[in-house]
N, C-alpha and C positions, 0 to 999 in steps of 0.2 A: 586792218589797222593794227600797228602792236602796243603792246599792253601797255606800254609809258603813253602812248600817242590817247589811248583811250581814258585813263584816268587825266592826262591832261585838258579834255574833252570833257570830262565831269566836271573840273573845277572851275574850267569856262562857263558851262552850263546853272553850275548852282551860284555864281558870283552874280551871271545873269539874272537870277531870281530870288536875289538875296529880299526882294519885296513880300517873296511868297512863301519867303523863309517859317515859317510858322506853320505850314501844312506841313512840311517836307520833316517840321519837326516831331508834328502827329503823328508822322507813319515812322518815325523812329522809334516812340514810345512806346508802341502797340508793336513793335518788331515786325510789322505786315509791309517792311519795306521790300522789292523786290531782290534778289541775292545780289547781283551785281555793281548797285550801289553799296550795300553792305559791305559788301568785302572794300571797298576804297577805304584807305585810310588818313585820308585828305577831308573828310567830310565835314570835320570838326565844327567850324563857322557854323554850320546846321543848327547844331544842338542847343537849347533852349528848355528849360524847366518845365515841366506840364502844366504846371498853374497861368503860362501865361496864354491871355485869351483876348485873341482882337478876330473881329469878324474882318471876312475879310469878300466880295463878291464873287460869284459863281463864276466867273471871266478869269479870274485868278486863279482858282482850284484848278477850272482847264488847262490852267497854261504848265501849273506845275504838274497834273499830272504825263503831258506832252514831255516835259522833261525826262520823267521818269523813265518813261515807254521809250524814249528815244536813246537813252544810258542805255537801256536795258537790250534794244536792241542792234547798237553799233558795238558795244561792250560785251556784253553777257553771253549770246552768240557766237562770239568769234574766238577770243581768246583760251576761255578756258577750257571750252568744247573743242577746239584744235588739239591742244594739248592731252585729253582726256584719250581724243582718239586709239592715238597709239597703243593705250596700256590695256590688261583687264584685271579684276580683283576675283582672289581665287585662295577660299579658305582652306587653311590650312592645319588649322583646328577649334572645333565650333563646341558650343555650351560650355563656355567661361561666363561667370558672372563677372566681373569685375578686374579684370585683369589689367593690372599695374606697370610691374617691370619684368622685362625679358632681355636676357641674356643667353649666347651662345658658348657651352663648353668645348672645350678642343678636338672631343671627340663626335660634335654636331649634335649632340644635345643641347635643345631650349629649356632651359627654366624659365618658367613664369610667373610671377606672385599672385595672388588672388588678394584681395583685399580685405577678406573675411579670417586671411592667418593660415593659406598654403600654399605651400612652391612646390608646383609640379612639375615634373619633367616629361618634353613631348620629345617624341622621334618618330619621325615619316607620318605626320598629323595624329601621334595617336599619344593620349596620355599613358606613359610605361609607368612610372611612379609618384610618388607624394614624397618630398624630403621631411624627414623627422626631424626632430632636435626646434625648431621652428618656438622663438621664446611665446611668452602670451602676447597678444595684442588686443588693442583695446576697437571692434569695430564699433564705429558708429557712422552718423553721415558723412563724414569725409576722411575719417582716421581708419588706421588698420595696419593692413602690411603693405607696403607700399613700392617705391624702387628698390633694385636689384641692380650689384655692379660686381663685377671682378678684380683683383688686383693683378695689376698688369703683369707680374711674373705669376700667374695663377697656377701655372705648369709646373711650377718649383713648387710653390708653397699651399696651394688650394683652398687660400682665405676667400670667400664671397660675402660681400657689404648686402647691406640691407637697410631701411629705415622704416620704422612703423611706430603708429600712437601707441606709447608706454604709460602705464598709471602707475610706476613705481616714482618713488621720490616723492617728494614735497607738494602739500597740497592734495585737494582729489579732483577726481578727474582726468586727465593723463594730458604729455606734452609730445613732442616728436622727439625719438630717440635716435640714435645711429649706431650700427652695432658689426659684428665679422663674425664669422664660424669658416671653421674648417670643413671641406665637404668632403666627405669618406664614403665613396658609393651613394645611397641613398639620405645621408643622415648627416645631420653638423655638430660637428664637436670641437669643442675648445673654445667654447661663446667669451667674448670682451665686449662689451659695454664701450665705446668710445666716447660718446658725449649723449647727454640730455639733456634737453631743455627743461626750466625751471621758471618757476612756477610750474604746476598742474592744474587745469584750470577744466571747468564742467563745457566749456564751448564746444562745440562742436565741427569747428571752423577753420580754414588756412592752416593744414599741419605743413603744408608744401607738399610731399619734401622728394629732391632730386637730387642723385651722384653722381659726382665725373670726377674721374682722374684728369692733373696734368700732365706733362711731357716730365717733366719733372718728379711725378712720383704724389706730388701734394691730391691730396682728396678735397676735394668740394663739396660741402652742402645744403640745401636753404629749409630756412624753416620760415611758414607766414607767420603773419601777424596775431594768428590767433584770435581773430575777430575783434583784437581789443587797439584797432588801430589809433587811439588817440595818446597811449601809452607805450608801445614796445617798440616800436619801428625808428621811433627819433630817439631810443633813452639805449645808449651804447649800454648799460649796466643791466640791462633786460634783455631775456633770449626773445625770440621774434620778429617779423620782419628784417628777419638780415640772410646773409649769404655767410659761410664761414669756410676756414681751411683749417686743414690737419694733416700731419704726417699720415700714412699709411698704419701706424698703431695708435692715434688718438696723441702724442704729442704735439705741442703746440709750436710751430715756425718760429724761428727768429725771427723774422722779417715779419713777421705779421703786423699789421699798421697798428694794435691797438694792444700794444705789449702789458702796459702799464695800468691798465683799465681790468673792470671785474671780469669782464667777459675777453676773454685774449684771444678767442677762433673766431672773434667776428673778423668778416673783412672788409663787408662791406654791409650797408645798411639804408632804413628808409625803403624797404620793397614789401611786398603785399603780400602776395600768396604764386611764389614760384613754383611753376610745376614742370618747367620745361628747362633744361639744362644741358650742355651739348659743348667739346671741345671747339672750335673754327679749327678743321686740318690742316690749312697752310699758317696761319700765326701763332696755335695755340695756347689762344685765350678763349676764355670761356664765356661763352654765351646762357643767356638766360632768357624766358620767357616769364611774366606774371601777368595772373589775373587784376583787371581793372575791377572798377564796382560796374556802374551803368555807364560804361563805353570806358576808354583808359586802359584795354588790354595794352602792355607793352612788351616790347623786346629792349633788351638791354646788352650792354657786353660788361661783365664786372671787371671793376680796376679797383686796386689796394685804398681802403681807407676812404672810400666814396660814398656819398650822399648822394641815396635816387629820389628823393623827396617826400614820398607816400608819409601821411595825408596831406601835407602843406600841399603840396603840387599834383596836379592829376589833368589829363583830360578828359575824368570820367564825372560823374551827378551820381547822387544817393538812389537807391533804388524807389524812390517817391518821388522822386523828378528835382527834388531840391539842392543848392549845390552845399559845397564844404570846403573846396580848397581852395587856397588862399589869390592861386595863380597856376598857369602852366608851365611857365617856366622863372629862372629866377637866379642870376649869379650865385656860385658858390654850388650848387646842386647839377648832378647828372639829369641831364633831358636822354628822354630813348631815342632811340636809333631809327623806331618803328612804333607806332599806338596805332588801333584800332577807334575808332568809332563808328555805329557801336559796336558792342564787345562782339567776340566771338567764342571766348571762354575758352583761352587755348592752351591744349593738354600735350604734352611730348614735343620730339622737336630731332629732327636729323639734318646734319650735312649730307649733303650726297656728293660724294666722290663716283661714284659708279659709272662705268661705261656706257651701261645697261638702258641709262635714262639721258639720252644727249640733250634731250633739251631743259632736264632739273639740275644737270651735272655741273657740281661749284655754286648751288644754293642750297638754300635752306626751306626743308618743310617742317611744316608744325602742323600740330593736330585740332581740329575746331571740337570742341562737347558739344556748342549749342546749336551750330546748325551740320554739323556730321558730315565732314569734309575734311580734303586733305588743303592746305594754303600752300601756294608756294613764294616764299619770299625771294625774289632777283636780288642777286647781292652786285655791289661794287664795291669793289676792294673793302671798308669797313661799312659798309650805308647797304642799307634794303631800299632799294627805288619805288618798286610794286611791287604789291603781294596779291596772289591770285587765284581763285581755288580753283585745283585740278582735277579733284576725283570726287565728284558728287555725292549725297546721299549714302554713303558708306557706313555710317553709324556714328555712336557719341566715341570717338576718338580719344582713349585714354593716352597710347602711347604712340612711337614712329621712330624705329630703329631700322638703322642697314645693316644685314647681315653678311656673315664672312661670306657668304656666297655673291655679294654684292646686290642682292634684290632687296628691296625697299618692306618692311613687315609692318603692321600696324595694328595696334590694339584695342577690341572693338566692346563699351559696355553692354555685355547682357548677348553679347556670340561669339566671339573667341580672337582669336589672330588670322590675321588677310594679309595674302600679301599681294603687292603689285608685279605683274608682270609682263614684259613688253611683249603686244601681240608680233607671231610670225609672220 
């Protein structure tokens, strides 16, 4: 069966037992639902608050569990496990804690951030050095050093971007910074500060934050909400929850939607905690991934001066089972392209253009934390139809870059970088 044919086959099935709907929502809450309905992103109707409680006869629990088992096995089976076949995963450098962002230099060196505050340099899986210069950051649970980008004329110039939790500026506690150095062998010099965010605040939560150049030269980059979603995300005069642009030295576009306002690098806003960010090759717009709360992971594409709703709109619940927003959708507001329920907690994010992988080639993966996997999202032309996981049990998936050698890399919490390679 293929993958649209199978997910259409789930939404027959749970429409079916929309009577039974209340178990199917118990094994959402307890995460003990089998992987293959998880990963559908149709499930929504499912979901249901934990407080709600109707008994319901042992005739019924059988029937949904038959559902389950039977997803699990015309689904779960075929698709992803087809796919998986082809490829294997084959480290290519082990014992990173925490590894963020990787980039490839001209001369085939990877940097890679660590999240504790160093960029090392691998060649031929082995770490050669440590980059110096590296400002302080602030680690905590989810702040630190974070992505890593280059400036597309890097060869002329040798500026590399970066963004990490900074405690400098206003307030204590630190916000998400965005900064460049120059890289002179081992060491960065001539550090600029491009923007930070404002307030500093003791959270420890939603720094984001991801970079992409466009075709254009403009820098991209998000920062969350900072945990304080009932204020930053919808208040343009507040850094957080938004997506921003910049020249390549921290000046601000003419064209930017929000010229006139405190905040002039916003560009778009209303988003949660992006961590996934990524040009689309053939249109070159930029896509985004963010974290939902309890389900509501979404994919987005940013457009000038747009509203994605976060918190007013979600398809996610509090993590108590209790809801918060107002609606799913809702004129005037951006709906994604793609949501999860429930979450997957999805980290990094590639097109693949590669030859290498004919049947990912011209979509999009993203990387799962929560259940450590690689998704593949099918594209058409701007819409994800199905997303599917391909590469099992690989680990918490921080990042998913394609290298100039065109193989597929992936960044793995607590062991290092993996890459994928198509078996002979």
């Amino acid at each position: 069966m293929q993958p649209q044919g199978c997910q259409h086959l789930i939404r027959m099935l749970v429409e079916w037992t929309l009577p039974f709907r209340y178990q199917i929502n118990a094994l959402f809450m307890t995460n003990k639902l089998p992987e293959p309905l998880q990963d559908c992103g149709s499930l929504h109707n499912c979901v249901r608050p934990r407080h709600s409680k109707i008994r319901v006869r042992t005739s019924k629990r059988f029937v949904t569990w038959v559902v389950v088992l039977l997803s699990l096995s015309v689904c779960g089976q075929s698709v992803s496990a087809r796919m998986a076949e082809n490829y294997e995963v084959v480290d290519v450098v082990t014992d990173l804690k925490v590894p963020w962002g990787l980039v490839w230099l001209p001369d085939g060196d990877m940097l890679v951030s660590e999240r504790a505050g160093t960029i090392l340099r691998i060649r031929d899986g082995s770490v050669v050095g440590e980059i110096e210069g590296v400002p302080e950051v602030h680690n905590n649970s989810q702040g630190g050093l974070m992505d890593l980008e280059l400036h597309p004329d890097f060869e002329e110039n040798n500026w590399l971007y970066f963004s990490y939790a900074s405690q400098e500026g206003e307030g204590n506690g630190s916000n998400t910074a965005i900064a460049r150095a120059r890289l002179a062998g081992d060491t960065l010099k001539d550090y600029e500060l491009l923007y930070k965010a404002s307030p500093n605040t003791r959270g420890v939560r939603h720094y984001g934050s991801r970079l992409e150049f466009d075709r254009n030269g403009y820098l991209y980059f998000s920062v969350g909400d900072r945990g304080n979603r009932d204020r930053n995300p919808q208040d343009l005069a507040r850094d957080g929850g938004k997506v921003y642009r910049i020249h390549d030295d921290g000046r601000i576009p003419e064209n930017n939607p929000f010229l006139e306002l405190v905040r002039p690098a916003v560009y778009s806003g209303g988003h949660r905690n992006p961590q996934g960010m990524a040009m689309h090759p053939k249109t070159g717009e930029i896509w985004i991934h963010e974290h939902g709360p309890r389900g509501g992971d979404e994919v987005n594409i940013v457009r000038a001066g747009q509203n994605y709703g976060w918190p007013i709109l979600s398809h996610g619940i509090n993590y108590d089972g209790t809801g918060f927003a107002k609606s799913k959708t809702r004129k005037g507001y951006q709906s994604p392209i793609w949501y999860w329920v429930p979450s997957i907690a999805p980290s990094g994010m590639a097109f693949v253009t590669s030859d290498l992988y004919p049947e990912w080639q011209d979509h999009l993966l993203v990387g799962s934390l929560k259940f450590g996997y690689l998704v593949l999202c099918k594209l058409e032309r701007n819409k994800v139809t199905h997303a599917i996981p391909v590469v099992r049990s690989i680990g918490r998936v921080r990042n998913v870059r394609q290298g100039p050698d065109g193989m597929i890399y992936v960044a793995i919490d607590g062991q290092g970088i993996k890459r994928i390679e198509p078996k002979s």
